[in-house]
N, C-alpha and C positions, 0 to 999 in steps of 0.2 A: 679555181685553178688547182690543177695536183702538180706533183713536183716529180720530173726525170729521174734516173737513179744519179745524178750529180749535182742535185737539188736544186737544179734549174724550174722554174715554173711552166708547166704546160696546159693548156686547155682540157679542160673533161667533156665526155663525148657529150655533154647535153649542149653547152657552148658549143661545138662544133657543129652540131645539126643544127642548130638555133641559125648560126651564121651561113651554111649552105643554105638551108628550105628560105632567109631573107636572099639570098643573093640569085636564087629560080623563084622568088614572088611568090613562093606559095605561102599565103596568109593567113587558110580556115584551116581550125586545127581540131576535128572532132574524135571525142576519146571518152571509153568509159573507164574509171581511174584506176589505176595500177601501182603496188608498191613501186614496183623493179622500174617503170617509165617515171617515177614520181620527180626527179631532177628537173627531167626536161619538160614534164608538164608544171612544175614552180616557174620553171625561167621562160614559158612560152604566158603563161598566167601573167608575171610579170611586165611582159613588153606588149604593150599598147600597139605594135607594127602589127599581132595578129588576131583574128577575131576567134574564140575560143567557144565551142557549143560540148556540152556535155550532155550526149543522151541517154536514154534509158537502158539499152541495147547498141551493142557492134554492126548489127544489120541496118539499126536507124543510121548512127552515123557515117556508113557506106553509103545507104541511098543521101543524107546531105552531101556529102564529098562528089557524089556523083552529080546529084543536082546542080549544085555548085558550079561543078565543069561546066554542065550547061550551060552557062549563066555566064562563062568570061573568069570565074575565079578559082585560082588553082589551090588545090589541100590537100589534107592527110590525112589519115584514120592512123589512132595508136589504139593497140589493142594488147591484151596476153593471148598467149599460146589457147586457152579454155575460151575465148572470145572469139577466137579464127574460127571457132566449132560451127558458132550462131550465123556467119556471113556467108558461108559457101551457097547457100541458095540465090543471094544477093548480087553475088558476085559470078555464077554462071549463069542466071536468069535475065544480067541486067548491065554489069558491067562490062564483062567480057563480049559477048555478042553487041554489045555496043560501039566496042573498041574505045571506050575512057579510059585514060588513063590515073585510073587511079592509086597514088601513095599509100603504101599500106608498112609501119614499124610495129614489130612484132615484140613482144618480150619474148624469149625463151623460156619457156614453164616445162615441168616438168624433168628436167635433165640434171645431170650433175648435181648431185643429195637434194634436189627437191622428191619426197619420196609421196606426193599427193597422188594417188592414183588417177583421178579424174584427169592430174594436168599429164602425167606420165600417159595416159590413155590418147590423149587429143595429142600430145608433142608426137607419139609415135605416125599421128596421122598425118600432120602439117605439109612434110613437104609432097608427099604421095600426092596431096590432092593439089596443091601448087602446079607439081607436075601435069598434074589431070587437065587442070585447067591451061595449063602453057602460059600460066604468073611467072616470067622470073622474077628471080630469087638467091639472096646471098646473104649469109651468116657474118653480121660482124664480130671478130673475135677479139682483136686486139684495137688501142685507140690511135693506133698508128694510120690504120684504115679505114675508120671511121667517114676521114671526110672526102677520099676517094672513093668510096663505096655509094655513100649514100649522093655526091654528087652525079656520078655517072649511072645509077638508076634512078635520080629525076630525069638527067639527062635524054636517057634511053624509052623512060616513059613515055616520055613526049614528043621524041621522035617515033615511036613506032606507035602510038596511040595505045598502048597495052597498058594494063595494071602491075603494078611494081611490089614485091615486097620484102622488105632489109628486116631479117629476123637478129635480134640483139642475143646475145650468150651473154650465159653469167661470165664466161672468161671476159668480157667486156667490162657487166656491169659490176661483176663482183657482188651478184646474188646470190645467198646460197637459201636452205631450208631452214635456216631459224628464221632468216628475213619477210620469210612470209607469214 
């Protein structure tokens, strides 16, 4: 819990998503690890409700999540910004023409004093090719929105059969360049 500016206690966005993706069933939660995700993947670790695969690569874990769909079970890919790079052949070759819906949370890398070139290079690309691909797509900025955001594109995935993806800002997570 973090505390409102009248030191009331509120939920932090990892509990929030935790409690959305339990309340749409979604269970598998495949990721390759990440500072900036690292909350939500403790408290997804933590809760026995989900089943948790760690692969080698962000394309492996797109084709599980995908698979998965197949199969009756719904889930998510977490990734960073530098990991979005590795899926885009995965995701126009296989999920998109497929029309699965698959969950995709993004860290934001590269922006705001993260000064890595590689991630600054891939964040300039991220939404371009979103677009490209007709992913939508929305930035969570503050943890007011958090779980309107991320409810209404599960929501929206699964009614229109499309893949979803909620890109996380440091205005959110309160990452900056030393934390990497």
């Amino acid at each position: 819990m973090v505390q409102d500016s009248a030191g009331a206690p509120r939920e932090t966005w990892d509990a929030i998503v935790v409690r959305v993706l339990k309340s749409h069933q979604v269970r598998l939660i495949a990721y390759v690890p990440d500072k900036v995700l690292a909350p939500l993947i403790q408290r997804i670790h933590a809760d026995d409700w989900f089943t948790v695969i760690t692969p080698a690569r962000e394309e492996e874990a797109v084709g599980i999540v995908t698979g998965a769909y197949m199969a009756g079970l719904r889930g998510m890919v977490l990734m960073q910004t530098s990991g979005f790079a590795t899926v885009v052949n995965a995701l126009a070759s296989l999920t998109v023409p497929s029309q699965i819906p698959l969950l995709m949370m993004i860290s934001e890398r590269g922006t705001m004093g993260d000064y890595q070139l590689g991630q600054a290079i891939v964040c300039s690309t991220l939404r371009p090719i979103l677009r490209s691909l007709n992913i939508e797509h929305h930035v969570i900025e503050r943890l007011e929105d958090v779980e309107f955001i991320v409810d209404r594109m599960i929501r929206q995935a699964y009614a229109t059969q499309a893949a979803a993806a909620m890109l996380l800002s440091p205005l959110l997570t309160g990452r900056g360049s030393q934390s990497y």
